[in-house]
PDB file of N, CA, C and O in Angstrom:
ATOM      1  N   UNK A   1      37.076 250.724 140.472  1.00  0.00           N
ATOM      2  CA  UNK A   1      37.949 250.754 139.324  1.00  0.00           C
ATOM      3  C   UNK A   1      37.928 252.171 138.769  1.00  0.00           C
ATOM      4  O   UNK A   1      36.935 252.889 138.656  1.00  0.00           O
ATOM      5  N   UNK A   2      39.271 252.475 138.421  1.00  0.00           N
ATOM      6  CA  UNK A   2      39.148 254.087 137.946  1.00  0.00           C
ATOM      7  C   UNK A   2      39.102 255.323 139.404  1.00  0.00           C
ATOM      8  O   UNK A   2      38.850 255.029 140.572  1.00  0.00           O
ATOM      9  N   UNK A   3      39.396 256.570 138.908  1.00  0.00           N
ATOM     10  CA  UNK A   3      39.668 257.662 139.831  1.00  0.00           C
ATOM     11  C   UNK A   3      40.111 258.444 139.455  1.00  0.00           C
ATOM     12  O   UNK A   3      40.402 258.384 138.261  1.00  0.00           O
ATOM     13  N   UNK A   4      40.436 259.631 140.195  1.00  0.00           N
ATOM     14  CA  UNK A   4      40.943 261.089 139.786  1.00  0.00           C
ATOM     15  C   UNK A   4      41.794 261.318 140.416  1.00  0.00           C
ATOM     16  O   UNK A   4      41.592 261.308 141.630  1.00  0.00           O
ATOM     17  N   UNK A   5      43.015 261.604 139.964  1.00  0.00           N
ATOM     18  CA  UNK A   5      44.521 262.210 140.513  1.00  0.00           C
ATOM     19  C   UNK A   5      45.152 263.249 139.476  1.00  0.00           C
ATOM     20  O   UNK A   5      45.890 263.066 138.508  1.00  0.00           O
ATOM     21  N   UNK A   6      44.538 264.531 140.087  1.00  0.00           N
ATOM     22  CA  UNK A   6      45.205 265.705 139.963  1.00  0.00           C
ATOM     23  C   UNK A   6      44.144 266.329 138.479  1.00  0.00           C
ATOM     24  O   UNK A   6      42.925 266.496 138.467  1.00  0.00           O
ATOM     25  N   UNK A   7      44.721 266.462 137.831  1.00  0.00           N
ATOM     26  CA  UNK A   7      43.990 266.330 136.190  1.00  0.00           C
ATOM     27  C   UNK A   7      43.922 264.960 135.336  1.00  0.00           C
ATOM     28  O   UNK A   7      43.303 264.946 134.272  1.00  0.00           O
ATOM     29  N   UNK A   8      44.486 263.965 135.764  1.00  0.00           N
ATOM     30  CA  UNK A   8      44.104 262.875 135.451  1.00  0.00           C
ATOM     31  C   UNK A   8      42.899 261.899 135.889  1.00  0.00           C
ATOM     32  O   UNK A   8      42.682 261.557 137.052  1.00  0.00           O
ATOM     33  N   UNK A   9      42.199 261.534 134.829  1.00  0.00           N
ATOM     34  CA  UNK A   9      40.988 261.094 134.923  1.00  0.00           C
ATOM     35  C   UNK A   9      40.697 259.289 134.485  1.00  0.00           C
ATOM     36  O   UNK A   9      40.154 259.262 133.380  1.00  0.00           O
ATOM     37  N   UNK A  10      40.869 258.148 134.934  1.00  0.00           N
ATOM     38  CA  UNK A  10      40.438 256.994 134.565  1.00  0.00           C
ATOM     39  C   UNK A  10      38.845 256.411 134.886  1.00  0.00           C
ATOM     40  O   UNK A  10      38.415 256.404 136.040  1.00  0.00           O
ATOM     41  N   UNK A  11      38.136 255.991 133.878  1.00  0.00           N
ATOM     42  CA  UNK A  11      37.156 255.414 133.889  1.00  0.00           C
ATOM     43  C   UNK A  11      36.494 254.273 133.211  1.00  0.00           C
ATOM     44  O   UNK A  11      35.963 254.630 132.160  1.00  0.00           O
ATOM     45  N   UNK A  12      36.375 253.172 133.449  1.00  0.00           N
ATOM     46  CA  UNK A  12      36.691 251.905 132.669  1.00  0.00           C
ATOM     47  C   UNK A  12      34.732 251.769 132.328  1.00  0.00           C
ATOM     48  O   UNK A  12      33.979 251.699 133.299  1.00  0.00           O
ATOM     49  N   UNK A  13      34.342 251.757 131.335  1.00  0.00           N
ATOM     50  CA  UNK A  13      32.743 251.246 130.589  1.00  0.00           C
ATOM     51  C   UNK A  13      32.285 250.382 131.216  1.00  0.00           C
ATOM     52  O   UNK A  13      32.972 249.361 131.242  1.00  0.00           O
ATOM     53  N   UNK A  14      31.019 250.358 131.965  1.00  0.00           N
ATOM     54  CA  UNK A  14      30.129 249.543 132.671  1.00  0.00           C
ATOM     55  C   UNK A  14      30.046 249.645 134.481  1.00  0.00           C
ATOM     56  O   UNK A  14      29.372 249.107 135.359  1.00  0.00           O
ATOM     57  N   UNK A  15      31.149 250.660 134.416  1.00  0.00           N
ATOM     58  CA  UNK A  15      31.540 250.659 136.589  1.00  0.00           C
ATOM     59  C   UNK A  15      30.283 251.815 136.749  1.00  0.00           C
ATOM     60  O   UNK A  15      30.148 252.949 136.288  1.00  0.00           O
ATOM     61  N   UNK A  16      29.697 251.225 137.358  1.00  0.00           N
ATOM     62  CA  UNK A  16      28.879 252.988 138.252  1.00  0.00           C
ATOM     63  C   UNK A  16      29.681 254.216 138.605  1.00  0.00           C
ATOM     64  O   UNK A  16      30.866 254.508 138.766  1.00  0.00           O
ATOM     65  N   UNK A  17      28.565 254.770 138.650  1.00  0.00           N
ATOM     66  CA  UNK A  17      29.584 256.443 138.997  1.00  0.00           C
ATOM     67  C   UNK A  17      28.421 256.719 139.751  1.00  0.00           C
ATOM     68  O   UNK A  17      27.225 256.431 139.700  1.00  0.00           O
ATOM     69  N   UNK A  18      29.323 257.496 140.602  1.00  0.00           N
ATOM     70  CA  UNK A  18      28.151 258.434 141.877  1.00  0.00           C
ATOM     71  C   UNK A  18      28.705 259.240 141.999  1.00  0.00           C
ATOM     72  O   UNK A  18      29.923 259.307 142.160  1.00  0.00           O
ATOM     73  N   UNK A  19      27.532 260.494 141.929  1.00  0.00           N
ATOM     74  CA  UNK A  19      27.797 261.737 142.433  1.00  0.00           C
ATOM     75  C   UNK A  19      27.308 262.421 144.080  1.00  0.00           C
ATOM     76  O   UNK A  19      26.146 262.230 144.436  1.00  0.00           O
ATOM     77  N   UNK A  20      28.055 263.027 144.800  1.00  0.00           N
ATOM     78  CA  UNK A  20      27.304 263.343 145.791  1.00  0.00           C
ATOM     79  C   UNK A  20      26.240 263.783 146.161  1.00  0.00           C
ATOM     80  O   UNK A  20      26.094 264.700 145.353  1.00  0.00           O
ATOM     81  N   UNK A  21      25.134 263.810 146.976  1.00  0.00           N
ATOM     82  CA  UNK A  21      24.551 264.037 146.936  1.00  0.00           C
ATOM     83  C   UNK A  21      22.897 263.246 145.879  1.00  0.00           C
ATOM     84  O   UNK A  21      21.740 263.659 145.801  1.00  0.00           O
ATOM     85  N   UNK A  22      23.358 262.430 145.465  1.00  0.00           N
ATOM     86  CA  UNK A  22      22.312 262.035 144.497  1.00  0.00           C
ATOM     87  C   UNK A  22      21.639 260.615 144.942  1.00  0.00           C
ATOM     88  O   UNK A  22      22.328 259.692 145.378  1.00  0.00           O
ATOM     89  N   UNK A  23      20.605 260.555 144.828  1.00  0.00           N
ATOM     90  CA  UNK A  23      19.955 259.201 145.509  1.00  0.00           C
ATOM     91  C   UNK A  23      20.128 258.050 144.808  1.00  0.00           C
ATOM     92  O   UNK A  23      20.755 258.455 143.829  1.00  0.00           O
ATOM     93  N   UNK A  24      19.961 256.705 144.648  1.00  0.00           N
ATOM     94  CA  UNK A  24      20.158 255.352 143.889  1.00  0.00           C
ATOM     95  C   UNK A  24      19.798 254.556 144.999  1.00  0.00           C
ATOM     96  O   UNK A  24      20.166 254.743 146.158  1.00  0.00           O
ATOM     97  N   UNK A  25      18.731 253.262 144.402  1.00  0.00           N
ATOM     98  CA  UNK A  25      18.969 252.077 145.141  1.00  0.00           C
ATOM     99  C   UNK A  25      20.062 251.021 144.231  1.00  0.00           C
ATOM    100  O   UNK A  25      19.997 250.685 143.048  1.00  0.00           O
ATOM    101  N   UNK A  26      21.417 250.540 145.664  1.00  0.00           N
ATOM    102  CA  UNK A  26      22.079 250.076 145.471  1.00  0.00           C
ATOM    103  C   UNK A  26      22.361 248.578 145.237  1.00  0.00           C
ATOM    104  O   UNK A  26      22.623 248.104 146.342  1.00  0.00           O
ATOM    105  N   UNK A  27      22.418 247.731 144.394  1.00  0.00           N
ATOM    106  CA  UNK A  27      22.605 246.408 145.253  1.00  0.00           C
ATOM    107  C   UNK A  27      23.991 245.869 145.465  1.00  0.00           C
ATOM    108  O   UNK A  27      24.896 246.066 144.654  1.00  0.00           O
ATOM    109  N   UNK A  28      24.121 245.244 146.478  1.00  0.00           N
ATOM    110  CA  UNK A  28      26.012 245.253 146.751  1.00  0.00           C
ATOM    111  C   UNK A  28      25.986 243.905 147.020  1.00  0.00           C
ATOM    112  O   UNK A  28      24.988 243.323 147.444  1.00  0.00           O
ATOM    113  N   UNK A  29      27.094 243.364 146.780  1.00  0.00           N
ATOM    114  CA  UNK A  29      27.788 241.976 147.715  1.00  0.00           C
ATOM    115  C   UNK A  29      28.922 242.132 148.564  1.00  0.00           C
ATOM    116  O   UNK A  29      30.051 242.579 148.365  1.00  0.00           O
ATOM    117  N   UNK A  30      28.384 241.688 149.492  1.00  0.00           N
ATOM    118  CA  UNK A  30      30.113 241.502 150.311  1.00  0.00           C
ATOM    119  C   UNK A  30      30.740 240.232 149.624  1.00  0.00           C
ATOM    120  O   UNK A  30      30.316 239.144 149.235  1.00  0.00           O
ATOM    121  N   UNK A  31      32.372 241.113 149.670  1.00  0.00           N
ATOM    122  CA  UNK A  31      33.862 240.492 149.382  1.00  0.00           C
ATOM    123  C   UNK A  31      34.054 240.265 150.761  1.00  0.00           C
ATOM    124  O   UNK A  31      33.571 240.754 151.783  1.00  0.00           O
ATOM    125  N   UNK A  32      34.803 239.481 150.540  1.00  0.00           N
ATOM    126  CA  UNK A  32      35.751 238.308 151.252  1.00  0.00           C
ATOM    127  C   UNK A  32      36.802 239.431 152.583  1.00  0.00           C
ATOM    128  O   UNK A  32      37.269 238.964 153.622  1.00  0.00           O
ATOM    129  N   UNK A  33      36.924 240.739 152.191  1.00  0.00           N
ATOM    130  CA  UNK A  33      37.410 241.407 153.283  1.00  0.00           C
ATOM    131  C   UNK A  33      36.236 242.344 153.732  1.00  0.00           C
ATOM    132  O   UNK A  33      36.432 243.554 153.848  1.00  0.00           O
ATOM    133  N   UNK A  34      35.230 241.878 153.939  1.00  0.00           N
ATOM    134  CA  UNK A  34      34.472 242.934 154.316  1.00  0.00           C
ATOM    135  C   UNK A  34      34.001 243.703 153.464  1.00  0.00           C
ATOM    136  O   UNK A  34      32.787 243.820 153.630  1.00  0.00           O
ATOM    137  N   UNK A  35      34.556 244.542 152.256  1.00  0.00           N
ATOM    138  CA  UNK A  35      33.918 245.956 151.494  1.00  0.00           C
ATOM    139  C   UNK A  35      33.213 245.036 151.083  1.00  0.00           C
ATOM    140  O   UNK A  35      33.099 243.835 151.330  1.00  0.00           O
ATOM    141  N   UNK A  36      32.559 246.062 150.141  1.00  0.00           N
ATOM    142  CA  UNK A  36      31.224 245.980 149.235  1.00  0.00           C
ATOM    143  C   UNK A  36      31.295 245.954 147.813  1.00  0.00           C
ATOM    144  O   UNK A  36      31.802 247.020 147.466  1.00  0.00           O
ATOM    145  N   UNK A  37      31.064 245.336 146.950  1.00  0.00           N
ATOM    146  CA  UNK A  37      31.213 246.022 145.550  1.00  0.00           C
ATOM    147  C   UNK A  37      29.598 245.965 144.944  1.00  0.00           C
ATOM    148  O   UNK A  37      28.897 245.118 145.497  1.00  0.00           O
ATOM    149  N   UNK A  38      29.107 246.576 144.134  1.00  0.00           N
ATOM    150  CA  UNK A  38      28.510 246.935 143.390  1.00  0.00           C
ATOM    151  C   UNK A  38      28.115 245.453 142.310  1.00  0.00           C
ATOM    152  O   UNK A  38      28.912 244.826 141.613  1.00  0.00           O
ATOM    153  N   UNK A  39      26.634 245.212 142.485  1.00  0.00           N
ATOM    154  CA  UNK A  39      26.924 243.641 141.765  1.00  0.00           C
ATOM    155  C   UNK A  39      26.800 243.668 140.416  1.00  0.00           C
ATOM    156  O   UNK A  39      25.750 244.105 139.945  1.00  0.00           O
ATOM    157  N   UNK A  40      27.526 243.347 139.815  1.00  0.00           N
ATOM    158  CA  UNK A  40      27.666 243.300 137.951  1.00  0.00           C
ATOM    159  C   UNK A  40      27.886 244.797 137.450  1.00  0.00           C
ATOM    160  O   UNK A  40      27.505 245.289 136.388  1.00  0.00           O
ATOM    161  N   UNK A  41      28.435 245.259 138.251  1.00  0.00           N
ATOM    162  CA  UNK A  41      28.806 246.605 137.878  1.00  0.00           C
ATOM    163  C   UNK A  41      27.861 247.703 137.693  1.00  0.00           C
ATOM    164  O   UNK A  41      27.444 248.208 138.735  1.00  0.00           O
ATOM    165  N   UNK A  42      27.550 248.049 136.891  1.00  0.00           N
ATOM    166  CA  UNK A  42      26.545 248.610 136.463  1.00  0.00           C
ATOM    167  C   UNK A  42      24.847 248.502 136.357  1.00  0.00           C
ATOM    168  O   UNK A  42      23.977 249.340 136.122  1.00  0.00           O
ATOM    169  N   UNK A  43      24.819 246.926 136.676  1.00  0.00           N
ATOM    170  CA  UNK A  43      23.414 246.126 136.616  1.00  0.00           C
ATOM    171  C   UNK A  43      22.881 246.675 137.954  1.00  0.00           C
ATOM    172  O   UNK A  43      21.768 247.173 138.125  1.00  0.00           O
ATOM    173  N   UNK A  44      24.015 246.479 139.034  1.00  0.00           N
ATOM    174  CA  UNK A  44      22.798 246.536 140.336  1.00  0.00           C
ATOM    175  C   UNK A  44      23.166 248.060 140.647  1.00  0.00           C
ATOM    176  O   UNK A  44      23.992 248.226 141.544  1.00  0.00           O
ATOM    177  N   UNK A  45      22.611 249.281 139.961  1.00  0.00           N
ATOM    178  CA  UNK A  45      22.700 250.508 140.115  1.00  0.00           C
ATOM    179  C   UNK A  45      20.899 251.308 139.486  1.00  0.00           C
ATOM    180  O   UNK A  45      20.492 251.405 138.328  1.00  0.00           O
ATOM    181  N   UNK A  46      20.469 251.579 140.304  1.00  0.00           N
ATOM    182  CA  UNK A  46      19.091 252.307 139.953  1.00  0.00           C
ATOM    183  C   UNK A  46      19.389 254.071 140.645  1.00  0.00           C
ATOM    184  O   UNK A  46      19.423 254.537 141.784  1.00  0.00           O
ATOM    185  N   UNK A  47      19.523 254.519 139.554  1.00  0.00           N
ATOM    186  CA  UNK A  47      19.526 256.481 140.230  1.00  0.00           C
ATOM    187  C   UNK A  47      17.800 256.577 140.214  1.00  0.00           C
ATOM    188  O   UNK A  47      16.936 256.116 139.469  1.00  0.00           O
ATOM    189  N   UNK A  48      17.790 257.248 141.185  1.00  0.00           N
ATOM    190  CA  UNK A  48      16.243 257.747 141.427  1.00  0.00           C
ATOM    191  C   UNK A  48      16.327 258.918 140.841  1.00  0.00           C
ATOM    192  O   UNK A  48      17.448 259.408 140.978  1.00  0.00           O
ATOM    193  N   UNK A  49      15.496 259.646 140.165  1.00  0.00           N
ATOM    194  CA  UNK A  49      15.196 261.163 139.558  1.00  0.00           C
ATOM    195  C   UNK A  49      13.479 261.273 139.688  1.00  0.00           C
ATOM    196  O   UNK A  49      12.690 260.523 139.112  1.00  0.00           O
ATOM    197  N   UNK A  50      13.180 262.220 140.448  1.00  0.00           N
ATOM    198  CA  UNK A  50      11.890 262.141 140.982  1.00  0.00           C
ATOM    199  C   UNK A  50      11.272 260.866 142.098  1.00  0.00           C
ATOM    200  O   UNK A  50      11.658 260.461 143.195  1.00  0.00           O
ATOM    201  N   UNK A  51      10.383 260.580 141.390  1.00  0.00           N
ATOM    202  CA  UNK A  51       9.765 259.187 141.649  1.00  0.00           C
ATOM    203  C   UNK A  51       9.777 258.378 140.332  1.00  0.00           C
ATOM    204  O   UNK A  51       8.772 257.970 139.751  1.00  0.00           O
ATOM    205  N   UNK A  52      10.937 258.221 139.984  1.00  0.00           N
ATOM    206  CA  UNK A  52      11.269 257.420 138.652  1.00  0.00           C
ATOM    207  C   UNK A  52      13.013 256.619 139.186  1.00  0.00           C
ATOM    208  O   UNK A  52      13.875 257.179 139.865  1.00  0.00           O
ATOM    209  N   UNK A  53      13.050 255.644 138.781  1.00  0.00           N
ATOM    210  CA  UNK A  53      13.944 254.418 138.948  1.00  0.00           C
ATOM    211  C   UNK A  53      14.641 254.778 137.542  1.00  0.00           C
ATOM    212  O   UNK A  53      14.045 254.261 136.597  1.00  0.00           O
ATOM    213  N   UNK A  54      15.363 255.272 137.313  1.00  0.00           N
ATOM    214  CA  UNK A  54      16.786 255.099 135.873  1.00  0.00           C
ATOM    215  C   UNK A  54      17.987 254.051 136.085  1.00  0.00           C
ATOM    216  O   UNK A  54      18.499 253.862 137.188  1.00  0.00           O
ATOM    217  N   UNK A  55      18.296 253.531 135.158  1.00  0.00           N
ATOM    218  CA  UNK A  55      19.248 252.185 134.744  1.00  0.00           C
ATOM    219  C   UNK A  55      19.456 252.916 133.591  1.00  0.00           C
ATOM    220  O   UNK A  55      18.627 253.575 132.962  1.00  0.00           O
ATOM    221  N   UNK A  56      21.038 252.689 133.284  1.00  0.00           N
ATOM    222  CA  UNK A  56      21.720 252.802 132.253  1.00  0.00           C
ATOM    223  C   UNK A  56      21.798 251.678 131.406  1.00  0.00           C
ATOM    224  O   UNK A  56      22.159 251.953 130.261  1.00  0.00           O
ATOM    225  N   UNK A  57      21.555 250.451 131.646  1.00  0.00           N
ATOM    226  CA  UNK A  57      21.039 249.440 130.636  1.00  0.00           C
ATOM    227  C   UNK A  57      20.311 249.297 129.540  1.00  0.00           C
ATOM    228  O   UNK A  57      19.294 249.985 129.632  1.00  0.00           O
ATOM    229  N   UNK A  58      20.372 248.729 128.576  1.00  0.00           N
ATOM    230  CA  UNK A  58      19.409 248.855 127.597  1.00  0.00           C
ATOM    231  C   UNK A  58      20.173 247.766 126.629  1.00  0.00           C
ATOM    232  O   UNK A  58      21.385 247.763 126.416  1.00  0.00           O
ATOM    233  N   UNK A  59      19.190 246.820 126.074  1.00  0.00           N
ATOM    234  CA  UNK A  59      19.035 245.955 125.523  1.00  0.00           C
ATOM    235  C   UNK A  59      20.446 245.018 126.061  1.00  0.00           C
ATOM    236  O   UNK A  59      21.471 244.744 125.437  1.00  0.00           O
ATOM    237  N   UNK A  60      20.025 244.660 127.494  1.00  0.00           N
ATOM    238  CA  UNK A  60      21.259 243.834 128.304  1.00  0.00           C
ATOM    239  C   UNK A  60      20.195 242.285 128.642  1.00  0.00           C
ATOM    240  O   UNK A  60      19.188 242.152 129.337  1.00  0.00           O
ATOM    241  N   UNK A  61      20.829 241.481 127.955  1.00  0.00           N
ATOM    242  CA  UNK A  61      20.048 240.385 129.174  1.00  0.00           C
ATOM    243  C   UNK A  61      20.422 239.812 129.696  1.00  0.00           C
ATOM    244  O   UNK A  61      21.370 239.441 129.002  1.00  0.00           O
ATOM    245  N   UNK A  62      20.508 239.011 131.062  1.00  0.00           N
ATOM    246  CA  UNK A  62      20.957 238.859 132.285  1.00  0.00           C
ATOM    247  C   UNK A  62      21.107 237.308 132.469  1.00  0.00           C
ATOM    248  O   UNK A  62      20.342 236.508 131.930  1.00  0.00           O
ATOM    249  N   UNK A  63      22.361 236.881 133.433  1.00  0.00           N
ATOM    250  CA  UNK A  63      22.354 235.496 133.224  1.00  0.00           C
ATOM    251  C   UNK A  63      22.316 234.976 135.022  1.00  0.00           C
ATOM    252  O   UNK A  63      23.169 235.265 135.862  1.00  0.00           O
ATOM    253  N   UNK A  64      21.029 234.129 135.243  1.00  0.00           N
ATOM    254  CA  UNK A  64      20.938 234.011 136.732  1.00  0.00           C
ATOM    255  C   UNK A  64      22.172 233.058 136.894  1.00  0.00           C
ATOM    256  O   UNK A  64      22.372 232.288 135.955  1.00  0.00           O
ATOM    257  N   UNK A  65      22.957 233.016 137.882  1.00  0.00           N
ATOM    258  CA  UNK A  65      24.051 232.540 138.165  1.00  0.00           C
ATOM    259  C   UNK A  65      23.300 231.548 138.890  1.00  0.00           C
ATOM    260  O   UNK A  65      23.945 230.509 138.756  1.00  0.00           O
ATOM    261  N   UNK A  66      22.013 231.260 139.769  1.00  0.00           N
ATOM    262  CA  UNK A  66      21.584 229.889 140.250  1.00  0.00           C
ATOM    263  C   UNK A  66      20.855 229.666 139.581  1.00  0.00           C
ATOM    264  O   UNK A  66      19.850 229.224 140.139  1.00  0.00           O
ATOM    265  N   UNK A  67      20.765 229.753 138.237  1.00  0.00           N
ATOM    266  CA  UNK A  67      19.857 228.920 137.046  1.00  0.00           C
ATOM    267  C   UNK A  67      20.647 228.564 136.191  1.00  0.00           C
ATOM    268  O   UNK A  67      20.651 227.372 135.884  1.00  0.00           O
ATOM    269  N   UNK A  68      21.191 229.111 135.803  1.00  0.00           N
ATOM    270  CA  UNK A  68      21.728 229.793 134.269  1.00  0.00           C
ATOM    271  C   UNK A  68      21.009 229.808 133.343  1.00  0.00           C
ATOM    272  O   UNK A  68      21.372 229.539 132.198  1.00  0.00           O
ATOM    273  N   UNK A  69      19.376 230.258 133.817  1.00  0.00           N
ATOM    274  CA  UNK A  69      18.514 231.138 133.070  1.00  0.00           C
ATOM    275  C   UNK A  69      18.603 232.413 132.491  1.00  0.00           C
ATOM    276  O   UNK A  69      18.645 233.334 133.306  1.00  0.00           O
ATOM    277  N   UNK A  70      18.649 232.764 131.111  1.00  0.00           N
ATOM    278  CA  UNK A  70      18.810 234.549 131.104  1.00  0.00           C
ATOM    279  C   UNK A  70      17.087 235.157 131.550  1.00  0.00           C
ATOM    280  O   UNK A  70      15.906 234.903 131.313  1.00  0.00           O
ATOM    281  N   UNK A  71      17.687 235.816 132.099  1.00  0.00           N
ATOM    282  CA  UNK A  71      16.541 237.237 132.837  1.00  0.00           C
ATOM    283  C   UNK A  71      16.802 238.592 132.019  1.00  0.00           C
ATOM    284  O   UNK A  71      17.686 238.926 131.231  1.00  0.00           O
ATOM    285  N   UNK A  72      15.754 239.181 132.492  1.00  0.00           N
ATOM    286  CA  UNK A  72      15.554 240.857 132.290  1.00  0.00           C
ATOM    287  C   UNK A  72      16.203 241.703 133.394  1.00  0.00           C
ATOM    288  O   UNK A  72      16.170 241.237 134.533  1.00  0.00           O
ATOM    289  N   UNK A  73      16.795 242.905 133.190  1.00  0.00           N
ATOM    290  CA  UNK A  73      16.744 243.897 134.409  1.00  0.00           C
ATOM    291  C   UNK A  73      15.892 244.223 134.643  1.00  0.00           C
ATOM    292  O   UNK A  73      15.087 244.683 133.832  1.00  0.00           O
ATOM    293  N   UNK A  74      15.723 244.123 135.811  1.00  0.00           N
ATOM    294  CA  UNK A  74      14.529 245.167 136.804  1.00  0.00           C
ATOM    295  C   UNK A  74      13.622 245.889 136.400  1.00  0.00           C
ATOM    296  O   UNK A  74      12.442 245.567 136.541  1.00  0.00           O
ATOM    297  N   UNK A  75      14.150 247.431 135.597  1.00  0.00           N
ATOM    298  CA  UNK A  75      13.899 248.046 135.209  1.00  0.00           C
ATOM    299  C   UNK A  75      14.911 248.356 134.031  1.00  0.00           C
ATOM    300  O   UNK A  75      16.110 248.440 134.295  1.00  0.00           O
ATOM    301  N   UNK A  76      14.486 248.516 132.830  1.00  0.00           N
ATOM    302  CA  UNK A  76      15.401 248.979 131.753  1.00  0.00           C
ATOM    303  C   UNK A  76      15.228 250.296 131.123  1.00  0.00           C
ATOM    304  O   UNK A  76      14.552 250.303 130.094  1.00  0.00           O
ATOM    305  N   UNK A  77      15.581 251.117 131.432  1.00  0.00           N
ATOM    306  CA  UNK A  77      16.033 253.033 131.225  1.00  0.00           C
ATOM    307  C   UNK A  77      14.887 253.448 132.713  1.00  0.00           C
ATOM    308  O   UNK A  77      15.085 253.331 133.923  1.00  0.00           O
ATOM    309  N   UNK A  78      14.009 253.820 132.139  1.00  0.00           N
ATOM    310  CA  UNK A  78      13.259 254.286 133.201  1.00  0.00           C
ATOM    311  C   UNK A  78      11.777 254.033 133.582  1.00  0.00           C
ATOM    312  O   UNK A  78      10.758 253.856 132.914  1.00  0.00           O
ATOM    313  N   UNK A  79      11.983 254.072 134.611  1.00  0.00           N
ATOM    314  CA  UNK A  79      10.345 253.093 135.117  1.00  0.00           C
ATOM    315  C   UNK A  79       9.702 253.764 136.869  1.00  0.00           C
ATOM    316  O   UNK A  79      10.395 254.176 137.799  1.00  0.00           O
ATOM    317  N   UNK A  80       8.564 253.679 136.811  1.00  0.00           N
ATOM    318  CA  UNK A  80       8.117 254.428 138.033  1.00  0.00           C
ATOM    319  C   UNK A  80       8.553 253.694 139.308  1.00  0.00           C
ATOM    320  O   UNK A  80       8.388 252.499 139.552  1.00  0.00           O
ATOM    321  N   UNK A  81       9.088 254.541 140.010  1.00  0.00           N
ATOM    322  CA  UNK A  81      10.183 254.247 141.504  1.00  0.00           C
ATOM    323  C   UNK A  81       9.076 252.647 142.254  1.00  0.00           C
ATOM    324  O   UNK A  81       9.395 251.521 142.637  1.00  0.00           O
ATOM    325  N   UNK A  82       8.141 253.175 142.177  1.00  0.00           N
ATOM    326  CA  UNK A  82       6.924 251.796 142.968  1.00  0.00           C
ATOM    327  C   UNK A  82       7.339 250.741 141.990  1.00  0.00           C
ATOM    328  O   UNK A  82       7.769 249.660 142.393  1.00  0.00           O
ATOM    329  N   UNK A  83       7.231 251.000 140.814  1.00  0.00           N
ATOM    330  CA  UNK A  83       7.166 249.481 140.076  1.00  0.00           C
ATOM    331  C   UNK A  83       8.674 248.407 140.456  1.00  0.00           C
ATOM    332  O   UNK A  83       8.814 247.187 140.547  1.00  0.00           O
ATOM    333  N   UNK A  84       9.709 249.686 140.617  1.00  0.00           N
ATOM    334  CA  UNK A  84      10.856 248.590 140.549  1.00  0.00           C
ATOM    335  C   UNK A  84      10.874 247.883 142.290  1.00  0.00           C
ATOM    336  O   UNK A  84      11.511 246.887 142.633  1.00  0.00           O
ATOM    337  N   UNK A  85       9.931 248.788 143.228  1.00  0.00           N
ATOM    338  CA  UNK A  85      10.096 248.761 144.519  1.00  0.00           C
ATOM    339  C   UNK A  85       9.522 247.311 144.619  1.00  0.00           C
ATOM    340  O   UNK A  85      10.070 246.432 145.285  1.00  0.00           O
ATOM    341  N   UNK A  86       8.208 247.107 143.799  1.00  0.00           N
ATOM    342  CA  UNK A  86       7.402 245.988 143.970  1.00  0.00           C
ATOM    343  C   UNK A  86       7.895 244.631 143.574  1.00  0.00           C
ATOM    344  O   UNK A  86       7.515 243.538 143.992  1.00  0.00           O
ATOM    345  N   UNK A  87       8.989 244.964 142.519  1.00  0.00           N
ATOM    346  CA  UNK A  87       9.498 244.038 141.553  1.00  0.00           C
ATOM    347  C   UNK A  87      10.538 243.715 142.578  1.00  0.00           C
ATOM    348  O   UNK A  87      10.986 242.594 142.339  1.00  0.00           O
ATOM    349  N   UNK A  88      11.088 244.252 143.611  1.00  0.00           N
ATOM    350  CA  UNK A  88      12.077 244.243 144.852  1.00  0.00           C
ATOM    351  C   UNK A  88      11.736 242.710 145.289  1.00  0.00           C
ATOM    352  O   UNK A  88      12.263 241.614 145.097  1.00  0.00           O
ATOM    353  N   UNK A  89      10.437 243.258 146.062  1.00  0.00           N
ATOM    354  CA  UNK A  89       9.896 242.901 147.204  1.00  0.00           C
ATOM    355  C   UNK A  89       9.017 241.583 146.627  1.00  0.00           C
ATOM    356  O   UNK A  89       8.751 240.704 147.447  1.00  0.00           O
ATOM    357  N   UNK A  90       8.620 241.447 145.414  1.00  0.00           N
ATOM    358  CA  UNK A  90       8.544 240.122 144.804  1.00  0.00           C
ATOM    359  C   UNK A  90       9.812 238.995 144.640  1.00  0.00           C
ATOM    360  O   UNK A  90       9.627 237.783 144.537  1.00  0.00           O
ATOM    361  N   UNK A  91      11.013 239.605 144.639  1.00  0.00           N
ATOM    362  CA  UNK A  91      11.946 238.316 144.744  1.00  0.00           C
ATOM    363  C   UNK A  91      12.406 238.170 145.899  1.00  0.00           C
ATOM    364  O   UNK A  91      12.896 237.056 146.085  1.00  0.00           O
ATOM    365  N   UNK A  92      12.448 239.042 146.973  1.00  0.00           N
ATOM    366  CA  UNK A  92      12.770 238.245 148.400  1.00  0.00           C
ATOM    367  C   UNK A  92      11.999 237.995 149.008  1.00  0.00           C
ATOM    368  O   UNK A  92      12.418 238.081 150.162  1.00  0.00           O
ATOM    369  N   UNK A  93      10.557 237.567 148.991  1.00  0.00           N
ATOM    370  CA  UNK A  93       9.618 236.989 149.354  1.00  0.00           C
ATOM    371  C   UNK A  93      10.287 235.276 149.205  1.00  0.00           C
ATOM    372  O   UNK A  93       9.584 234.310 149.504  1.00  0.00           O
TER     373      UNK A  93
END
C-alpha cells in the first residue's frame, strides 16, 4: 500500500517501510496468488540495529485469531536480538 511516482509520495499509518540494505526479521503470509504480505502490517516487522530487535509498536495489544485471546508483541520498542529469537523458537515448538 502506498509508493513513489515522480515527486509524489503516498504512505498510509501502520504499513512497514523498508529501506535497502537494512536487516529485519520478517513475518509474512501467503495470499491466495502466491505473494506475500506482511502480517498485521506493521506487527510482524522487527528491524535489527546491532544485536537489538526494534518494533514500532507501543502500547498495542494483540488479538490471537485462534483464541481470541489478547496477547503482547514479541518485543515492544526494543529488546535484545536473542530474547525475541528465543521468544521465536518458543512458539513453534
Amino acid at each position: 500500500i502506498g509508493g513513489t511516482i515522480g515527486t509524489i509520495r503516498m504512505s498510509v499509518a501502520g504499513v512497514p517501510q523498508f529501506r535497502s540494505g537494512e536487516m529485519a526479521i520478517v513475518f509474512l503470509k501467503r495470499q491466495d496468488d502466491s505473494t506475500f504480505q506482511v502480517v498485521g502490517m506493521n506487527q510482524g516487522l522487527y528491524k535489527i540495529d546491532e544485536n537489538f530487535a526494534v518494533s514500532d509498536l507501543f502500547g498495542v495489544d494483540l488479538v490471537d485469531s485462534r483464541t481470541g485471546e489478547i496477547t503482547h508483541p514479541l518485543v515492544s520498542g526494543r529488546a535484545p536480538l536473542e530474547q525475541l529469537k528465543t521468544k521465536i523458537r518458543e512458539l513453534v515448538r
